[in-house]
N, C-alpha and C positions, 0 to 999 in steps of 0.2 A: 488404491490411491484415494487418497480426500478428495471430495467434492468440493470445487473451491464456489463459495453462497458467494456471488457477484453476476452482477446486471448491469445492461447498458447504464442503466440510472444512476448508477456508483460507480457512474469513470467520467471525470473531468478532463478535457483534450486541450492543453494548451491555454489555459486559464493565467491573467495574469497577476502570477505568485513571484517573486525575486528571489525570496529568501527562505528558510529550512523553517523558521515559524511561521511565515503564510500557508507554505503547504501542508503543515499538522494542522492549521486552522481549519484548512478548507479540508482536509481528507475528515477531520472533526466534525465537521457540518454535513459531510456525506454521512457518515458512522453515525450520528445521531437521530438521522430519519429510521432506520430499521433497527437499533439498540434502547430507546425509551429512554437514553441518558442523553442530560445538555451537550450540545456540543464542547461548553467549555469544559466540563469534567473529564470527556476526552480529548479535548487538545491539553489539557494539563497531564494527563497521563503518559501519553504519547510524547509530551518533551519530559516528561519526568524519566521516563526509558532513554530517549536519547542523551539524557546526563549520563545515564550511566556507562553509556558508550554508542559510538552509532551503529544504526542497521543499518547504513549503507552496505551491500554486498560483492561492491566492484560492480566490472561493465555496465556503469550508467546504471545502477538497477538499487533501490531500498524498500526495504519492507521493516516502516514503521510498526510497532506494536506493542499491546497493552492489556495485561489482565487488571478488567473494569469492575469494582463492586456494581452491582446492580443490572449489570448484562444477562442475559439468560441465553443467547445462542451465539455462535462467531455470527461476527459482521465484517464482510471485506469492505473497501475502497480504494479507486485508483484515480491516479492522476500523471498525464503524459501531459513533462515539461519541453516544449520545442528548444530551448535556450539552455536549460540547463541547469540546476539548482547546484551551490556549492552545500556539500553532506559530510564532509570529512569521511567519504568511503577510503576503505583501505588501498585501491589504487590509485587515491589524489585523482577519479575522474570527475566528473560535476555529475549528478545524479539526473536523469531524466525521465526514468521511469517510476514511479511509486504506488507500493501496491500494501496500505495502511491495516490493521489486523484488531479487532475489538472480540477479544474474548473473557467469560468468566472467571471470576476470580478464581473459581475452585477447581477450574477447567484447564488445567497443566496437561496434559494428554490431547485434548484437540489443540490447544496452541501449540504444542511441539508438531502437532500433526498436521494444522497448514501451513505452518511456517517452513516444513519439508515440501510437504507439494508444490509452495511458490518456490522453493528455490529450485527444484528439481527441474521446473518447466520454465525458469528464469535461468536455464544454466544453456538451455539451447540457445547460441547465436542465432540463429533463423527466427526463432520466436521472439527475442529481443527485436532484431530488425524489423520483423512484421509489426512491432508494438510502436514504432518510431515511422515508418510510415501511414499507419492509418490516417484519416482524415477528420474522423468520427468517435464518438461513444461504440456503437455498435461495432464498428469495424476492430477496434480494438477488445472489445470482451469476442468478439469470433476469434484472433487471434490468439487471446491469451485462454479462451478455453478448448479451443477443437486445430487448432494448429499443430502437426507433429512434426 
C-alpha cells in the first residue's frame, strides 16, 4: 500500500470554512507550502475537478484532487469539518472529512495510487469515527495513519 506523505502540519481541525470553496481554498494554502505552487493555482485546480464531478465519496468523507503542472511529488492535505460542509457526495451527506490530493501532471499511477489508499482506509467506519473525534492535528494524522 502507498505511503500516504501527510503531517500533523497538513491537517486543519475545525477551521472556520462554511462552504465547498473555502475548504479547496484552505486545503490550497496547505498543498502550497510543500508543492512550490501558489495556492491559487491549486485551489483553481481543485474546483476545476470538482466541475467535473464531486469527490465527495459518501460517509461524510471527500478527497479533493488535482494533477498540478508544476508539482513534482504528491502532496496530501486534510481538514476535519465539525459542522459539516455541503459536497454534493453521492449519499446527500454533508462532508466532514477531507483529505485534498496535489499530484503531477504526468503522475496518473501515483494519483490513481493514493486515491486507492485513501479510500481503502476511508472505507473503515472505525477510522472515520476516530477522524471525527480527535481534538487535534496530531490526533487525527495518528488516526488516519496507524489506526486499523
Amino acid at each position: 500500500m502507498t505511503t500516504l506523505p501527510l503531517t500533523p502540519q497538513q491537517v486543519l481541525i475545525d477551521p472556520p470554512v462554511t462552504d465547498a470553496g473555502a475548504v479547496l481554498d484552505a486545503l490550497a494554502a496547505i498543498l502550497a507550502e510543500s508543492t512550490g505552487q501558489t495556492a491559487s493555482v491549486i485551489a483553481e485546480a481543485l474546483k476545476s475537478r470538482e466541475e467535473q464531478g464531486s469527490t465527495g465519496i459518501g460517509h461524510g468523507v471527500a478527497l479533493p484532487h488535482a494533477r498540478i503542472d508544476g508539482v513534482t511529488e504528491v502532496a496530501v492535505a486534510a481538514l476535519r469539518s465539525a459542522q459539516g460542509i455541503s459536497f454534493a457526495a453521492p449519499d446527500g451527506l454533508d462532508v466532514q472529512v477531507f483529505i485534498a490530493v496535489a499530484v503531477p501532471k504526468t503522475a496518473a499511477t501515483a494519483h490513481l495510487e493514493i486515491l486507492s489508499t485513501l479510500a481503502v482506509r476511508l472505507a473503515s467506519e472505525a477510522v472515520r469515527a476516530d477522524l471525527l473525534k480527535v481534538h487535534n492535528a496530531e490526533g487525527f494524522f495518528t488516526a488516519m495513519t496507524h489506526s486499523d
